[in-house]
ROMAR-375015 format. One record per residue: residue in three letters; x, y, z of N, C-alpha, C in turn. Coordinates in steps of 0.1 Angstrom, whole numbers. Example, Ala and Ser with C-alpha at 12.3 -4.5 7.8 and 13.67 -1.06 7.14 Angstrom:
<nodes>
  residu    npx    npy    npz   capx   capy   capz    cpx    cpy    cpz
     ala    132    -57     78    123    -45     78    132    -33     78
     ser    128    -22     71    137    -11     71    129      0     79
</nodes>
This chain:
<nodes>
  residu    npx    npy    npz   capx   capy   capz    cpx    cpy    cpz
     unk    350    153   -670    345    140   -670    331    140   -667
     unk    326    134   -672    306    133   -673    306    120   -669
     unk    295    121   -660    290    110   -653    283    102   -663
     unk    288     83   -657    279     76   -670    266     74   -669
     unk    264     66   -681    246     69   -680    246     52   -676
     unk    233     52   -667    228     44   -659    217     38   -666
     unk    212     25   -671    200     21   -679    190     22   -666
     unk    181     21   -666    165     21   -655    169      4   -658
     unk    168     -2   -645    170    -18   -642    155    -19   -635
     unk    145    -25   -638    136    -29   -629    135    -44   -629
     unk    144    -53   -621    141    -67   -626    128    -71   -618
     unk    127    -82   -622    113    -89   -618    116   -100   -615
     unk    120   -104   -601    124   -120   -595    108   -126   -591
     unk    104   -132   -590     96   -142   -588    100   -156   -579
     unk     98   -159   -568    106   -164   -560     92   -174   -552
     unk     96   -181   -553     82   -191   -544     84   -198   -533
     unk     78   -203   -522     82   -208   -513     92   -220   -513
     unk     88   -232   -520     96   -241   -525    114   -234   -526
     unk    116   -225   -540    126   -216   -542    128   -211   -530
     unk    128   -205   -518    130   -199   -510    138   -207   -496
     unk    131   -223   -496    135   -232   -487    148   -233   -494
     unk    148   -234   -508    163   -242   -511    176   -232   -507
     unk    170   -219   -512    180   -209   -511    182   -209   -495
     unk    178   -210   -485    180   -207   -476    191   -224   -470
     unk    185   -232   -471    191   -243   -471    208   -243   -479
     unk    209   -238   -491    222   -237   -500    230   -230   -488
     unk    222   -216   -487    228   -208   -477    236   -211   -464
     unk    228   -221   -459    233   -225   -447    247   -236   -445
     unk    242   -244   -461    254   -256   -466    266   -242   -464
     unk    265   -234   -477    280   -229   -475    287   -221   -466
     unk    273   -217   -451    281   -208   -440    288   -221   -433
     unk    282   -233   -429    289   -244   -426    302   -246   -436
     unk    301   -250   -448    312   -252   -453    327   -245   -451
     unk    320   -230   -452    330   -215   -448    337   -222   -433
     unk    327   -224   -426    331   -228   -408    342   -236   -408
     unk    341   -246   -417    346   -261   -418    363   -258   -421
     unk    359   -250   -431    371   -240   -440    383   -239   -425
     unk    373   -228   -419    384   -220   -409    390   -229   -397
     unk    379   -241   -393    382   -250   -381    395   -259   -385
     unk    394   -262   -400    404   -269   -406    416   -266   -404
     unk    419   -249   -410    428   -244   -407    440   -238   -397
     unk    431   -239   -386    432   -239   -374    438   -252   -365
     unk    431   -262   -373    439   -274   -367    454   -281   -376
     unk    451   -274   -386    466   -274   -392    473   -265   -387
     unk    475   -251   -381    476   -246   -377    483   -251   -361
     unk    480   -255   -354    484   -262   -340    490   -277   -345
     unk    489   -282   -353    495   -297   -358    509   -289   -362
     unk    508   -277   -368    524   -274   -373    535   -272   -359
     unk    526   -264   -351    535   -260   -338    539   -271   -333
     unk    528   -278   -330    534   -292   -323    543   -301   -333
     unk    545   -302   -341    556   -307   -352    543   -320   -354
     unk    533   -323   -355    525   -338   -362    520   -337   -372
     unk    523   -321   -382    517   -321   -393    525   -327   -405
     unk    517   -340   -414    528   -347   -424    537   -337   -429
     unk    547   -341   -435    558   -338   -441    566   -329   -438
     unk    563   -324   -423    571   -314   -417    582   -316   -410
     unk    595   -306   -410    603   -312   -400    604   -296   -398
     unk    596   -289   -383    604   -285   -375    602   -290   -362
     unk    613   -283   -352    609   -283   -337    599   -281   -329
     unk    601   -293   -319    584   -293   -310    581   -279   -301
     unk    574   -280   -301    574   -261   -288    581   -272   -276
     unk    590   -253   -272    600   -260   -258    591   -260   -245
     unk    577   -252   -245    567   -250   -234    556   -249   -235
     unk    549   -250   -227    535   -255   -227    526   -241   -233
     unk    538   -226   -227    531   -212   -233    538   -212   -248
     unk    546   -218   -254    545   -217   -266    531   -219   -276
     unk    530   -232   -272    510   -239   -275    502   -233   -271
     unk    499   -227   -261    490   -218   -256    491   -204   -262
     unk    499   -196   -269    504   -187   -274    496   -185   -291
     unk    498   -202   -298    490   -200   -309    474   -202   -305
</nodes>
């Protein structure tokens, strides 16, 4: 097996300050979004153990280290 061939890549980004505020800005939207993501889940996550999440029927935790546990 022979190793494949590789083209020579030299791109040329061009990037200006303006361009660089937004990227950084976009950036920050979707590490928050990501955050939002996991906090969310989390609280669905403890809504299920305590039985308050809609359309669920199970049992409440029998103790207080059950809740503490998730």
């Amino acid at each position: 097996m022979s190793f494949p061939n590789i083209p020579d890549v030299t791109p040329n980004i061009n990037i200006n300050v303006e361009d660089a505020i937004n990227l950084l800005l976009a950036s920050i939207a979707f590490e928050e979004l990501g955050l939002a993501h996991v906090i969310n889940a989390e609280a669905e996550k403890i809504q299920f153990v305590l039985g308050t999440l809609k359309g669920q029927t199970t049992t409440a935790p029998s103790s207080i280290d059950d809740v503490t546990s998730v």
